[in-house]
SEVEX-776403 format. One line per 3 residues: number of its first residue (from 0); for each residue x, y, z of C-alpha. Coordinates in steps of 0.001 Angstrom, whole numbers. Example, Ala and Ser with C-alpha at 12.3 -4.5 7.8 and 13.67 -1.06 7.14 Angstrom:
REM SEVEX-776403
0) 12300 -4500 7800  13670 -1060 7140
REM end
This chain:
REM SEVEX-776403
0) 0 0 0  1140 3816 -1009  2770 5331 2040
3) 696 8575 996  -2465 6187 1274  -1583 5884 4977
6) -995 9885 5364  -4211 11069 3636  -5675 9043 6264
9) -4249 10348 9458  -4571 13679 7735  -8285 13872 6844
12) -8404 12699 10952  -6543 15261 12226  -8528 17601 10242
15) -11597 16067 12106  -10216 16734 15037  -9964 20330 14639
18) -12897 20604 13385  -14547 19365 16482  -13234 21619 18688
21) -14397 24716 16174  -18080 23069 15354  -20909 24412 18037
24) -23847 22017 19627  -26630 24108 18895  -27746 26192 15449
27) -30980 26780 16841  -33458 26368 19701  -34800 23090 17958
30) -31692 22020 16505  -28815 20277 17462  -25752 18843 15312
33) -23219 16371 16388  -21095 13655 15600  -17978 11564 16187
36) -14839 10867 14010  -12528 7508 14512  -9464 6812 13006
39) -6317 4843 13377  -3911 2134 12037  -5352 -1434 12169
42) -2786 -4685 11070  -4089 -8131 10326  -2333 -11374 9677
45) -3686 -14472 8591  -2511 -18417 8535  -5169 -20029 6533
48) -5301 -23962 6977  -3422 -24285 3767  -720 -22240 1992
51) 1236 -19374 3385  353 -16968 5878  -973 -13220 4206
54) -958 -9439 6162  -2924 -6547 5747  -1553 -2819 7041
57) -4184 175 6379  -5634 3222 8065  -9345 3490 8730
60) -11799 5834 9155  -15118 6624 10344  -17038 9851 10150
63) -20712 10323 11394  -22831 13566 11489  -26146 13360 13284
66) -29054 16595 13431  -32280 16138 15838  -34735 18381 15577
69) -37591 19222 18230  -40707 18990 16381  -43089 19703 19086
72) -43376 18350 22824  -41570 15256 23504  -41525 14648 19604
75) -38126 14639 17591  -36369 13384 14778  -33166 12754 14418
78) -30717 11882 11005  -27411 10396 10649  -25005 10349 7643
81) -22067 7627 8516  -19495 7141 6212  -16283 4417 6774
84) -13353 4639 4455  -9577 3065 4227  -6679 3481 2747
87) -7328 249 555  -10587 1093 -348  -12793 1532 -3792
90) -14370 4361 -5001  -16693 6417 -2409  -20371 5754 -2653
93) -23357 6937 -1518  -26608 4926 -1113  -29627 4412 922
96) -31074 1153 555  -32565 -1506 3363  -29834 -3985 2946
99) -26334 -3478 3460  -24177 -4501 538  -22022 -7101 2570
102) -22975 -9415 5653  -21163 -7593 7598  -22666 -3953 6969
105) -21516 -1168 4947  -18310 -1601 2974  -14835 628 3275
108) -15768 3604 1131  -19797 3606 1264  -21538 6952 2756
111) -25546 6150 4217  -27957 6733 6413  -27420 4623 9692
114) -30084 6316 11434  -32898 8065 10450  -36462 7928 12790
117) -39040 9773 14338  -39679 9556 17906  -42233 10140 20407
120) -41335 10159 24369  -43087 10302 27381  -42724 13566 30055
123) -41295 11382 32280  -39295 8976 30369  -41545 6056 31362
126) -42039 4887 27372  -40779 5870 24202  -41439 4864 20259
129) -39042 4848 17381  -39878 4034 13698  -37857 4410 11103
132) -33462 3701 11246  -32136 3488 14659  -29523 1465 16780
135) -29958 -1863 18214  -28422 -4096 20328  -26687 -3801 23542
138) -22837 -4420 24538  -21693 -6201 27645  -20065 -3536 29613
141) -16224 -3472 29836  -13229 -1850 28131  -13902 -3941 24605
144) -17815 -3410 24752  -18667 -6172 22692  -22356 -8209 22253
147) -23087 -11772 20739  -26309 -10852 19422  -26889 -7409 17913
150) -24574 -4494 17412  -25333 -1568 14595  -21575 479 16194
153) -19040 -2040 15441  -15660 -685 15927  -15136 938 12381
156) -18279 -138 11077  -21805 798 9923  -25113 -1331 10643
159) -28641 -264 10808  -31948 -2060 12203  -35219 -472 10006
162) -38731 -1177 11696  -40401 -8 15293  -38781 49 18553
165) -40855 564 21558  -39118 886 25189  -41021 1101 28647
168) -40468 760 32064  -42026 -2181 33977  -41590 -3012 37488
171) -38429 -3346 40246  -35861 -1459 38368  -36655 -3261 34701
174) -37312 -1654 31449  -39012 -3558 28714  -37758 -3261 24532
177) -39692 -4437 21498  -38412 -4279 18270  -40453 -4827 14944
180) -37786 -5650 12457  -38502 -4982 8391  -36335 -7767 6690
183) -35734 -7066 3466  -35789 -9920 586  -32081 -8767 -798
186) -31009 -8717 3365  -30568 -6410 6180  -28407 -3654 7881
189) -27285 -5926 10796  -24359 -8459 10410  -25413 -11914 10120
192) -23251 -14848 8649  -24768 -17323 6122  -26828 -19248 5942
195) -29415 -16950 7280  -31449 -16232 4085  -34259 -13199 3890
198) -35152 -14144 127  -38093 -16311 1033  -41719 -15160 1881
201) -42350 -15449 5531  -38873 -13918 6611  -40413 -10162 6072
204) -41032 -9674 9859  -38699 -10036 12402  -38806 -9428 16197
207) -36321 -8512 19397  -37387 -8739 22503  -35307 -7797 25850
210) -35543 -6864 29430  -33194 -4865 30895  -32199 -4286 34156
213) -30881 -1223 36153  -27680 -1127 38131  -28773 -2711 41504
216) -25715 -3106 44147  -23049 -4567 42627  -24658 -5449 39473
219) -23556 -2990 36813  -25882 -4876 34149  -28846 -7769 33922
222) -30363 -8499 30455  -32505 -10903 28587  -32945 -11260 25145
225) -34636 -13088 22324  -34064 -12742 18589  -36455 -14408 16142
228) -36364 -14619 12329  -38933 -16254 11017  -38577 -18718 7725
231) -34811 -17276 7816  -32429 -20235 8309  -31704 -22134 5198
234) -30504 -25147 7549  -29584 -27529 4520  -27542 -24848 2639
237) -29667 -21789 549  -29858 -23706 -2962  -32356 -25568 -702
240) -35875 -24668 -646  -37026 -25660 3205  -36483 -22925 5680
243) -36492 -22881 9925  -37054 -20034 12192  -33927 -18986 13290
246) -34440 -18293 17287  -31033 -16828 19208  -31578 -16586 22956
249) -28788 -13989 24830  -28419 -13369 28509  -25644 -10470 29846
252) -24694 -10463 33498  -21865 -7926 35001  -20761 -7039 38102
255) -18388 -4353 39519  -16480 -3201 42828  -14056 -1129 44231
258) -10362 -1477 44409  -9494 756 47067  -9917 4920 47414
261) -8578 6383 44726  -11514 5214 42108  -10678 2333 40463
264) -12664 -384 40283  -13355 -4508 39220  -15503 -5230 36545
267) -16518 -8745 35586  -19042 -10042 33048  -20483 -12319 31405
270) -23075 -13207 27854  -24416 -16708 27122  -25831 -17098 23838
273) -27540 -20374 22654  -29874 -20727 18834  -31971 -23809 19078
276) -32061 -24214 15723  -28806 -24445 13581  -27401 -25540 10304
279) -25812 -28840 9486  -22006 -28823 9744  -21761 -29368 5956
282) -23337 -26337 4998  -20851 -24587 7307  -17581 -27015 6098
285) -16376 -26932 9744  -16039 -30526 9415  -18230 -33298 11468
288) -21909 -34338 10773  -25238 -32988 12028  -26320 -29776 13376
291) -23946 -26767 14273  -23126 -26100 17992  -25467 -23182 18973
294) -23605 -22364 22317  -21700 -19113 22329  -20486 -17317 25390
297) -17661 -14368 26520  -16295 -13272 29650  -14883 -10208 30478
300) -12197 -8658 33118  -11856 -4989 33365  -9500 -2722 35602
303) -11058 718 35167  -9322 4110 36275  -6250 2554 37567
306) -5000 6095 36978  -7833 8900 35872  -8991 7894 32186
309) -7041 4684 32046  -8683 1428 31585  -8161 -2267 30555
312) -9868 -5263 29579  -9257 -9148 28502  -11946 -10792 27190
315) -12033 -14884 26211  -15174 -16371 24123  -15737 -19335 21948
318) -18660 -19014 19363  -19917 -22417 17956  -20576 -22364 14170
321) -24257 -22287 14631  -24308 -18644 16140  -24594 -16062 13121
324) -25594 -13164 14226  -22889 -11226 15770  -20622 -8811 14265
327) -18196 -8706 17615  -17608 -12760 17052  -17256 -15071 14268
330) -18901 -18901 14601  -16940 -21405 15096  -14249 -19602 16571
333) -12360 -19066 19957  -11529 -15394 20705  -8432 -14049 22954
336) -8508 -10342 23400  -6564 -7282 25111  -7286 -3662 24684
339) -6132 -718 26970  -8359 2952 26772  -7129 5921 27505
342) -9669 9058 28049  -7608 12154 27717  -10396 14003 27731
345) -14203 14285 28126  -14477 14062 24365  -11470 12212 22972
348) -9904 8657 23647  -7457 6297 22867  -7551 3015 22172
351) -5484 -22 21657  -6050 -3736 20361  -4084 -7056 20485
354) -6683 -10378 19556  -6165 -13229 18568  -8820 -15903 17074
357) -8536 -19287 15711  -10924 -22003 14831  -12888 -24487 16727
360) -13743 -27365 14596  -12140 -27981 11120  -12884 -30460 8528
363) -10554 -33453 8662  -8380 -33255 5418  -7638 -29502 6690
366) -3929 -29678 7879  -4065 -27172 10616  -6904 -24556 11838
369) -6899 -21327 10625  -5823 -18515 12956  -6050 -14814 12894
372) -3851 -11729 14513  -4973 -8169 14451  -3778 -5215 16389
375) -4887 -1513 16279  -4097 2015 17661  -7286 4276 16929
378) -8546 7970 18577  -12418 8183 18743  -13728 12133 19201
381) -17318 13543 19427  -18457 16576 19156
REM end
């Protein structure tokens, strides 16, 4: 790659970064602009089960810009533009279109929509509805933030969830979410790994359904959640015509304490994931006969402010090939992870990667499992 690839890069970042501290919150009484810009140098290495290993050195970039407008009492709107782009990249492009063009969401060099909604919110915050493009999906807290079942703010990337979410509180500290889903027949804005399959009637509708709890004691966060995508799961492979419900049921548990006076504090967790229904292990080529494993699961460590603004994190999870619909995790993989944050200030952080993933289950001519290494230096900023 062009050394001036890599500089165009950190230079359109740096320009973001001074343009946050120039841009102002408010235009208006009813309007308000923001955004956030994240940018850094990622490396990736790869030993495939056969043939030599391969490497990948870029610089990446995301850029969102966000207006809400007041449109009367306890109404508002609110549009986002999100772009991603890399050093390696295509041409830009600009779309808006209820699929992304990749399973995993918007491609290096694409410009959309990511959210775009109207919504309508109680006086006292008891209830509120969304319809239109919004945000889904919940992390497990910690330093890496990551989720095993939905996630539209990957990292780098860009994902979307179009339909009807409605949130309300219900009793002893829980609030309630419902999600409508619109699943397009070309796919949709969330990551999902194949073979989940929207082309068939039947898999229009989707739903997402989750109770959360509020921090109680120790416990920092308590969640259930259920995922269903009806006539979605093409079990024997897509050229097939029979379809299953695909069904993913997610549970996040964390906990936190403190480590003496001076503010920094313990925080474990925990996410379970299982899918009832799977594909066979041929569709997948993992290797082995009969259905996928379903199970998925990560646990987390976290030192926070062991000095002011400094925090760190380990997380360990193993994904069986039947999971698909996380863009944090790959199925049929076990994930090692590091990553140290530094908040310099209220606005602008630091953060740095070291992960390593390899797979569980391989078919049995394969001489040796494949394995992944990635590290990353990147500076997130909102303004």
């Amino acid at each position: 790659m062009r050394r001036t690839s890599h500089v165009r890069v950190l230079l359109l970042g740096l320009a973001g970064m001074l343009m946050t501290a120039q841009v102002g919150a408010e235009t208006a009484a009813a309007w308000q602009f923001s955004g956030d810009l994240r940018f850094g140098y990622f490396h990736e290495k790869r030993d495939p089960r056969t043939g030599p290993s391969s490497r990948n050195d870029e610089g990446r970039m995301r850029l969102r810009i966000a207006v809400d407008g007041a449109l009367a009492e306890n109404w508002k709107a609110r549009a986002r533009l999100a772009g991603r782009y890399s050093t390696n990249a295509g041409p830009e492009k600009f779309y808006l279109r209820f699929d992304a063009p990749t399973r995993s969401g918007a491609r290096f060099g694409d410009t959309t929509f990511d959210e775009l909604y109207l919504q309508r919110r109680a006086h006292d915050g008891s209830w509120q509805i969304r319809a239109g493009r919004f945000h889904s999906g919940v992390n497990l807290l910690g330093v890496a933030g990551k989720a095993l079942d939905r996630k539209d703010f990957p990292n780098v990337g860009i994902n979307w969830t179009d339909g009807v979410q409605v949130e309300l509180d219900l009793a002893d500290g829980w609030r309630g979410r419902f999600e409508l889903q619109y699943n397009d027949r070309a796919g949709i804005g969330q990551a999902t790994e194949a073979p989940l399959d929207f082309s068939r009637g039947g898999s229009r509708v989707g739903t997402y359904t989750a109770l959360v709890g509020a921090a109680d004691g120790i416990w920092a966060q308590r969640m259930l959640a259920v995922t269903w995508f009806p006539n979605a799961l093409a079990a024997q492979g897509i050229a097939e015509a029979a379809r299953k419900d695909y069904v993913a049921l997610d549970g996040k548990l964390a906990a936190a304490w403190p480590l003496g006076d001076a503010g920094m504090r313990l925080l474990l967790g925990g996410e379970v994931g299982f899918a009832p229904n799977r594909p066979d292990r041929s569709v997948l080529a993992t290797g082995g006969s009969g259905r996928a494993d379903g199970l998925a699961w990560q646990i987390s460590a976290n030192l926070l402010d062991m000095a002011p603004g400094h925090n760190i994190g380990v997380v360990y999870a193993r994904i069986g090939a039947g999971w698909l619909l996380s863009p944090d995790f790959r199925g049929n993989d076990a994930l090692a992870e590091v990553r140290y944050q530094w908040r310099f200030t209220p606005r602008w952080s630091m953060e740095a990667r070291y992960r390593i993933r390899e797979e569980i289950k391989i078919p049995v001519t394969a001489p040796r499992e494949r394995q992944d290494t990635d590290f990353y230096i990147r500076l997130t900023g909102r303004f």
